[in-house]
N, C-alpha and C positions, 0 to 999 in steps of 0.2 A: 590670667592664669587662675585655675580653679586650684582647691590643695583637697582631699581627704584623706587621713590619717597620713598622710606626710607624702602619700606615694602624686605625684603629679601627673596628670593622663590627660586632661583636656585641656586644649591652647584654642582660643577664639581664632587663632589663623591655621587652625591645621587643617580645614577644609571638610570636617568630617568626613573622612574619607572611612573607616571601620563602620560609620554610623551606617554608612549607603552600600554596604556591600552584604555580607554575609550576616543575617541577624543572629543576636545570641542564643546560646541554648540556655535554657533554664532549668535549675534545681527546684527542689520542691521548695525551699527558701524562699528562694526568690520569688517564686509565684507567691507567697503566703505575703511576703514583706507589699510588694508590688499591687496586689490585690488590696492592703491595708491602707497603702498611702497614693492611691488612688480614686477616680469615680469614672467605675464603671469602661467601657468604651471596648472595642474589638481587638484588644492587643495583644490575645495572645492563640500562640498555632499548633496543633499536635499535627506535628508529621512522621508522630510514629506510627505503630501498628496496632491493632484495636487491644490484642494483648500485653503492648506495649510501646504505652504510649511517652511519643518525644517531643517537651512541648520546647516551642524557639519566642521570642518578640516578634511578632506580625509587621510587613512592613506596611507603610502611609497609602492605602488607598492602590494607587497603579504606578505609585515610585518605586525606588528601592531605597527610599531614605525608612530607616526604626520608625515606627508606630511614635516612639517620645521624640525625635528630633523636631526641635522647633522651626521656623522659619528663621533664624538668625544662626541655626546652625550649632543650638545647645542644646543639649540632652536635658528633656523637663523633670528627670527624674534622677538627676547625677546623684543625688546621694544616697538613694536607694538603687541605685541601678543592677542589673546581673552579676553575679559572681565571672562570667566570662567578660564584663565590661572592663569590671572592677581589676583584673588581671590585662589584660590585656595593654601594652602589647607581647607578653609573656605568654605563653604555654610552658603548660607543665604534666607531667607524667611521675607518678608514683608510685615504687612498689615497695611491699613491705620486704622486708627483710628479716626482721622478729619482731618481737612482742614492742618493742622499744626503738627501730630503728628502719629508716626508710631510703629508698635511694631516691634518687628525682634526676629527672630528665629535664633540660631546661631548654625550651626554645625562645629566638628571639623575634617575632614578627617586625618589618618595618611599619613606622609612623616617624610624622614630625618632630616628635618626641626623643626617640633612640637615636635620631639623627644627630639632633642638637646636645644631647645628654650621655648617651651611651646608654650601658644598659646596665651596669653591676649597684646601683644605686636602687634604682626597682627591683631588680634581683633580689637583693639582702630584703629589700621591704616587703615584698609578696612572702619571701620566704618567713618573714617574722607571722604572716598570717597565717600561711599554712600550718606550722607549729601550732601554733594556738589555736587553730582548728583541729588539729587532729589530738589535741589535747580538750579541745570541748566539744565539738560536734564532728568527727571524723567521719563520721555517714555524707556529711553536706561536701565533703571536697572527695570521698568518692565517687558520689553522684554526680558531682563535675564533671570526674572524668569520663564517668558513662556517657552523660550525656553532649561530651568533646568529641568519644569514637562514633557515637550513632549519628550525629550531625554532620560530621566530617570535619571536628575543627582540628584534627590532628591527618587531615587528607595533606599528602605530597609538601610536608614540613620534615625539614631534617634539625633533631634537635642537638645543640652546639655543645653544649656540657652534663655533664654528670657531675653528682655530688652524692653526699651521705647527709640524712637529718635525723638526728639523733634526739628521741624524746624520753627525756629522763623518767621512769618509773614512778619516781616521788613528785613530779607534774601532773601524773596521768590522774 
């Protein structure tokens, strides 16, 4: 079992199932980070529009395993991975509300993970990052979300809860 920042996502027997399906979308972050702690190679795809553009993780050649999944079935780049990695198997939707307060929509995707765990554990912990992002770089969990509707990672999901996140002014 891998750990980063507490939230736990990858099990050497979950089969990589997330890896070989839908690749992620990518923020402008993560292509910076990704770019940085990498060399070189065809990993990444704009499948948006010349005006705008949506870039995802390219998949391996004529698989559909991620451009980083290894042959043993680990992610070569887990701890720099996508903000959609890094969430997942959570979706989330954000709106503001005022200056200070935001609702979110919380969906649960299956994996091996929510199976064996449940999900309110990830939940509280995604949600500890989202805070602190929309207290540091709130443009990057925007851009999440745009780049969730242009990809389709929010296609035919119906999300299970709603909440209130409340960002204290003297945070901001």
């Amino acid at each position: 079992m891998r750990k980063e920042s507490g939230i736990e996502i990858c099990r050497t027997n979950c089969g990589s199932k997330c890896c070989r399906s839908t690749p992620p979308g990518l923020t402008s972050e993560d292509i910076k980070i990704i770019k940085e702690k990498t060399v070189g190679g065809d990993w990444i795809l704009n499948i948006g529009t010349y005006k705008k553009p949506i870039f995802v993780v390219s998949k391996k050649g004529d698989t559909k395993d991620c451009y980083f999944l290894t042959e043993k079935g680990l992610c070569s780049i887990y701890n720099h991975r996508p903000l959609d990695c890094k969430f997942f198997p959570i979706f989330l939707k954000l709106k503001k509300k005022n200056e200070n307060e935001y609702s979110v929509r919380w969906l649960t995707w299956y994996c091996p993970l929510t199976e064996q765990l449940g999900t309110e554990e990830l939940r509280q912990q995604i949600k500890e990052i989202v805070v602190q992002m929309l207290k540091n770089s709130p443009q990057t969990i925007h851009e999440y979300q745009q780049v969730m509707y242009e990809t389709g990672g929010y296609k035919r999901k119906h999300f299970l809860l709603e909440e209130d996140i409340i960002i204290s002014k003297s945070d901001t």
